[in-house]
C-alpha positions in Angstrom: 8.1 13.4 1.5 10.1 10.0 0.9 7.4 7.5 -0.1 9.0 3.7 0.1 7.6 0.6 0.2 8.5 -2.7 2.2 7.1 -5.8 3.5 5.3 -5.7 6.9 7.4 -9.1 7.5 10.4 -7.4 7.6 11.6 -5.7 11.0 10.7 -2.4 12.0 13.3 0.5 11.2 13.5 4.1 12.4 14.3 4.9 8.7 10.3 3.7 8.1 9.1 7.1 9.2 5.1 7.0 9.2 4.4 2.8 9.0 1.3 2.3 7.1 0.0 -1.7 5.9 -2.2 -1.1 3.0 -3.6 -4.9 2.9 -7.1 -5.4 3.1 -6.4 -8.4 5.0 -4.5 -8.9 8.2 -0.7 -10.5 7.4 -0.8 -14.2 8.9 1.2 -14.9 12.1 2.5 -11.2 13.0 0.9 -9.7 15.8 -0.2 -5.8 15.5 2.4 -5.2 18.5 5.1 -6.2 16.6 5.0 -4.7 13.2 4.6 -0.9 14.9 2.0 0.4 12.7 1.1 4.0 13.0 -2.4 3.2 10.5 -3.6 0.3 8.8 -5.7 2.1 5.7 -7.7 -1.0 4.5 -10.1 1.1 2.6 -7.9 2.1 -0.4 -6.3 -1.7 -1.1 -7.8 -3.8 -3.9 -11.3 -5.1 -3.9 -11.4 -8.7 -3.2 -12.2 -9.7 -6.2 -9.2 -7.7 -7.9 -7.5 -9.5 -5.5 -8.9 -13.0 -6.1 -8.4 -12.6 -9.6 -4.9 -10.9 -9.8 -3.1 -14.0 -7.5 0.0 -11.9 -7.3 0.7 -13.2 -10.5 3.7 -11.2 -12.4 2.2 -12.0 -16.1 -1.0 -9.9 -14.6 0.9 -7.1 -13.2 0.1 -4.6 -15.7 -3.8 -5.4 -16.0 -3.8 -5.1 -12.1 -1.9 -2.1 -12.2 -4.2 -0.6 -14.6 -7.6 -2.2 -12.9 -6.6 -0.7 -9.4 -5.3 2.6 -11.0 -9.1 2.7 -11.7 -10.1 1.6 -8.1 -8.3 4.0 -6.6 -9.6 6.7 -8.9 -12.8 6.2 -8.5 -12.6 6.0 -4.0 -12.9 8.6 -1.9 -10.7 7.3 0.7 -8.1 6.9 -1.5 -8.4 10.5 -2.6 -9.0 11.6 1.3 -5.7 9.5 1.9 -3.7 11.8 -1.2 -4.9 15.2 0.7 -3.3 13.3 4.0 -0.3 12.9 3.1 0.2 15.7 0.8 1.5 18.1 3.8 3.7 15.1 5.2 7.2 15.4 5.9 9.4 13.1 6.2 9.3 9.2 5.3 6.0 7.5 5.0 6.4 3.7 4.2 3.5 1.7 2.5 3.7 -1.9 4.3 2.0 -4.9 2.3 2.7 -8.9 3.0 3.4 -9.3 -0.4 6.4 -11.5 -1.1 7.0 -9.5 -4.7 6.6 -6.2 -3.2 7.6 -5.2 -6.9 4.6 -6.4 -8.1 2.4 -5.3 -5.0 -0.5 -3.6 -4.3 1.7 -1.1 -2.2 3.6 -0.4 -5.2 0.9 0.8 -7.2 -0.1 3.0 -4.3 2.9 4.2 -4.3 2.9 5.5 -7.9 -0.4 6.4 -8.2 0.1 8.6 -4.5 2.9 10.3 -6.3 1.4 11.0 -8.9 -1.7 12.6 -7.0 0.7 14.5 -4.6 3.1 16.4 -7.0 
């Protein structure tokens, strides 16, 4: 499995594979039609307050790496979600609104998934 990571902002591409937004929150102004989503897996983003308090700020990267490292540990979706993709083929790309997608909450997933899957 390829497992990539883009902003839902950005067009669509047949290179996305499996399109999956892992925001909690809907992305302002783009309607579900038009960012093709196969799922949208709110469950396994940050809580809100890891959210609130992280403010997509780069100098907390780390710490929210490392705080939602432990969310994700400790949810069973997020496990569940693991198992999913586990026998996926293919490309599966993790969708956020983030402009940093560097410093994103899809990113994370993203290592913490491929860590769990191999």
């Amino acid at each position: 499995m390829d497992l990539r990571v883009r902003r839902i902002y950005e067009s669509p591409d047949e290179s996305d594979g499996w399109r999956i937004f892992v925001d909690r929150l809907w992305a302002r102004g783009l309607s579900k039609e038009k960012s093709k989503l196969d799922l949208w897996i709110k469950e396994i983003a940050p809580t809100t307050e890891l959210r609130k308090w992280y403010g997509h700020d780069p100098e907390k990267f780390e710490e929210f790496r490392r705080r939602y490292f432990e969310e994700l540990d400790a949810n069973p979706k997020a496990e569940e979600f693991a198992n999913r993709l586990a026998g996926t083929e293919g490309t599966v790309t993790l969708l956020c609104g983030a402009k940093d997608v560097s410093h994103s909450n899809a990113a994370v997933l993203k290592e913490w998934l491929e860590r769990r899957i191999r």
